[in-house]
C-alpha positions as CSV (number, residue, x, y, z in Angstrom):
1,X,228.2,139.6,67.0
2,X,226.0,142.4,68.2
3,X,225.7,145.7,65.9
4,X,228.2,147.8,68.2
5,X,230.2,145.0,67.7
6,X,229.9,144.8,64.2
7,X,230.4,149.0,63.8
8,X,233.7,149.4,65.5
9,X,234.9,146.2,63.7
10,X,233.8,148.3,60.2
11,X,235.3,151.4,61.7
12,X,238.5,149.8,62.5
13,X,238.7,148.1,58.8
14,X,238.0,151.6,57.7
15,X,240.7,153.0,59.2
16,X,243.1,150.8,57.8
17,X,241.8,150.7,54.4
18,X,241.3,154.8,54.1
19,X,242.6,155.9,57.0
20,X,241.4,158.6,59.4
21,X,239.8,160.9,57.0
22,X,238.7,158.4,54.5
23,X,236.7,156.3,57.5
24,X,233.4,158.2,56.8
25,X,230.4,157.1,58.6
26,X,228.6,156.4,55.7
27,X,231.2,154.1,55.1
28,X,231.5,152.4,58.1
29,X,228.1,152.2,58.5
30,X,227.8,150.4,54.7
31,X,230.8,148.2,55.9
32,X,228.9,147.1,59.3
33,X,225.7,146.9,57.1
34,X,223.4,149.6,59.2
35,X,222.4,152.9,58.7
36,X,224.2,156.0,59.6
37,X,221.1,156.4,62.4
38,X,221.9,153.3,64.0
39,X,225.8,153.8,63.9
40,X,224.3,157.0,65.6
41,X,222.0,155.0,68.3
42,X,225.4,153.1,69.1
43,X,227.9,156.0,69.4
44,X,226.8,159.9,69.9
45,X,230.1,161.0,67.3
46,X,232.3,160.0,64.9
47,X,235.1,160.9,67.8
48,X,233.6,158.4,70.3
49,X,233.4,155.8,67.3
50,X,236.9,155.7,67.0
51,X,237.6,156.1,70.6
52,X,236.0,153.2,71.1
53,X,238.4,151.8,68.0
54,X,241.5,152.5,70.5
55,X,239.5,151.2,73.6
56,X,238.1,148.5,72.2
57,X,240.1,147.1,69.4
58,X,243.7,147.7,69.8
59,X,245.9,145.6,72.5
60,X,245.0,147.2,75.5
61,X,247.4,148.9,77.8
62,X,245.2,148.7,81.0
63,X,245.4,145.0,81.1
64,X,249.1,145.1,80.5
65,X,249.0,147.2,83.7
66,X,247.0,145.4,85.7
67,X,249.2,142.5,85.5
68,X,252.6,144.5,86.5
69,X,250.6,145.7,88.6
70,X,250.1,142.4,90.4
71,X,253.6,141.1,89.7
72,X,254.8,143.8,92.1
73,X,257.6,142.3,93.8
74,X,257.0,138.9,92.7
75,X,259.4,137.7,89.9
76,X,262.1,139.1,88.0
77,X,261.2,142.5,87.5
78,X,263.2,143.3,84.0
79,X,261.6,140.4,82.7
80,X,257.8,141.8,83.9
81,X,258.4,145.6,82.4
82,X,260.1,143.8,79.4
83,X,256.6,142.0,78.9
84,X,254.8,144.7,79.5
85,X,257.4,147.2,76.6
86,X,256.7,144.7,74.2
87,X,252.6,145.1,74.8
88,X,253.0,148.7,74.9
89,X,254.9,149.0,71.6
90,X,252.3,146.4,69.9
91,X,249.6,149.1,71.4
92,X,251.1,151.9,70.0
93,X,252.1,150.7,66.9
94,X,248.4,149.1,66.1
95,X,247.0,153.0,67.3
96,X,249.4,154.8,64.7
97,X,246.6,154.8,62.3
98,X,244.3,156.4,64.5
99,X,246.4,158.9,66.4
100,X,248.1,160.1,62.9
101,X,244.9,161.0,61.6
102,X,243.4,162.5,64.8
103,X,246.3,164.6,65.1
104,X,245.6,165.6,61.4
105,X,242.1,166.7,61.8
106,X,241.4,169.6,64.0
107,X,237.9,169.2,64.5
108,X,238.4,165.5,65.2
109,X,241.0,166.2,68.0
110,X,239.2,168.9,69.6
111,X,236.5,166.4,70.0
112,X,238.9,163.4,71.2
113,X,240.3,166.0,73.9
114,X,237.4,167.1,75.0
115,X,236.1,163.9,75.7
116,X,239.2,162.4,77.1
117,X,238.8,165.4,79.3
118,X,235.0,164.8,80.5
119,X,236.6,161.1,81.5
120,X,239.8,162.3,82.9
121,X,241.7,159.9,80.9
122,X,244.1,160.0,78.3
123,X,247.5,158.9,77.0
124,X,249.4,160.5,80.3
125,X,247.0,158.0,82.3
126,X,249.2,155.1,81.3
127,X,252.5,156.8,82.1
128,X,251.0,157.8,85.5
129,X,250.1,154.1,86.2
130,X,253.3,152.9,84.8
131,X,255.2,155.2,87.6
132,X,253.2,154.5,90.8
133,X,254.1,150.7,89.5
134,X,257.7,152.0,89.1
135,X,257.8,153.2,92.7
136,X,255.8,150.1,94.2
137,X,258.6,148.3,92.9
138,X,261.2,151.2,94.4
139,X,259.3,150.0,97.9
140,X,260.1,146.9,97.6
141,X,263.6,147.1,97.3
142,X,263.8,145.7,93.6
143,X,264.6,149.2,91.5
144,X,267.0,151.5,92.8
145,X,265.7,154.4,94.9
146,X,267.9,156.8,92.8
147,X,265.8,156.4,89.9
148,X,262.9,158.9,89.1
149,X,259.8,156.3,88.2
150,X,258.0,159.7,86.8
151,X,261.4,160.4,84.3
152,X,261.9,156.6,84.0
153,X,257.9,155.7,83.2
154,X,257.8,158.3,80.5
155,X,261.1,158.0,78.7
156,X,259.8,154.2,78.6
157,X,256.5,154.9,77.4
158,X,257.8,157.5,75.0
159,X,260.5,155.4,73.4
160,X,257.7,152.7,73.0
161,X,255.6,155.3,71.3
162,X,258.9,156.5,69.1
163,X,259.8,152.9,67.9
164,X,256.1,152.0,66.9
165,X,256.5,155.0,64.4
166,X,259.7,154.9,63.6
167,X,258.8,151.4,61.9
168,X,256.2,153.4,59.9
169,X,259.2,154.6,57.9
170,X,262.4,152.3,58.4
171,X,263.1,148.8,59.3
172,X,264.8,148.8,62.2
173,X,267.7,146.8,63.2
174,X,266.5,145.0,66.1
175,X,263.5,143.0,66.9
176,X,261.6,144.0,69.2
177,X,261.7,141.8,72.0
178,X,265.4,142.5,72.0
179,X,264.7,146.5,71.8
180,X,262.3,146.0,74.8
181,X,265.2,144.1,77.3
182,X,267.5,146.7,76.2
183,X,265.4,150.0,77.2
184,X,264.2,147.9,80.2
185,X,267.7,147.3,81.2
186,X,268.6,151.0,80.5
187,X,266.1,152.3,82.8
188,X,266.1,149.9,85.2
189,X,269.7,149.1,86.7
């Protein structure tokens, strides 16, 4: 494992052991066993540490994607966005740690939208993708044309988002592969 490597794994373990604003560099850098000015060599901020954290280390969304994506009118399409609900909802609950404390730190999210900005990304990006898939499928005749994919992607995306921290607090009745059919069959009808 190369150093980068090494750093975002320490970062990540950081996280989870301290959280946001306990996951100094000092400390990751002791944990990945470099200096602060290597950690530094590897990533320009602490921001673009743990973005790469959430890019790097957490079940990635694009992927998911990609492969609904490609499963545009080919197979059962409730059973394709029920696949991909249950990777979003392992996504965001992994990235609760991270987004709870970036959201707690000023500085830190100033920094994390201003780079998101410079790379014209960020957690709409998924919901955009996630509607232009919606209305692929509307083309081919396999989700109703009444439905609004913009409304439908985000109210999917966003209940995805709600359940991974809901479970932060309460065990919930359901599991969630049976939570993901049943907002998959909501939306899609």
């Amino acid at each position: 494992m190369g150093t980068r490597d090494r750093i975002i794994d320490a970062a990540e373990q950081a996280i989870h052991e301290f959280g946001i604003a306990g996951a100094t560099t000092r400390r990751v850098a002791g944990q990945a066993g470099c200096s602060e000015a290597l950690l530094y060599k590897h990533f320009a901020s602490k921001e673009e540490l743990f973005l790469a954290v959430l890019l790097e280390r957490m079940p990635a969304l694009g992927p998911a994607l990609s492969r609904l994506r490609l499963s545009v009118g080919e197979g059962d399409v409730s059973a394709n966005l029920t696949a991909f609900t249950a990777m979003a909802l392992e996504f965001y609950t992994r990235a609760a740690a991270i987004a709870g404390g970036v959201l707690a730190d000023p500085p830190l999210l100033t920094g994390f939208r201003k780079m998101l900005a410079e790379a014209g990304s960020g957690p709409h990006a998924p919901i955009e993708a996630l509607a232009e898939i919606l209305r692929a499928e509307q083309r081919a005749g396999r989700i109703d044309p009444a439905v609004d994919a913009g409304a439908a992607a985000a109210m999917l995306m966003g209940a995805c988002f709600h359940r991974a921290n809901l479970a932060n607090f309460v065990d919930l009745p359901d599991d969630d592969e049976t939570w993901a059919a049943a907002i998959v069959g909501t939306l899609v009808r």
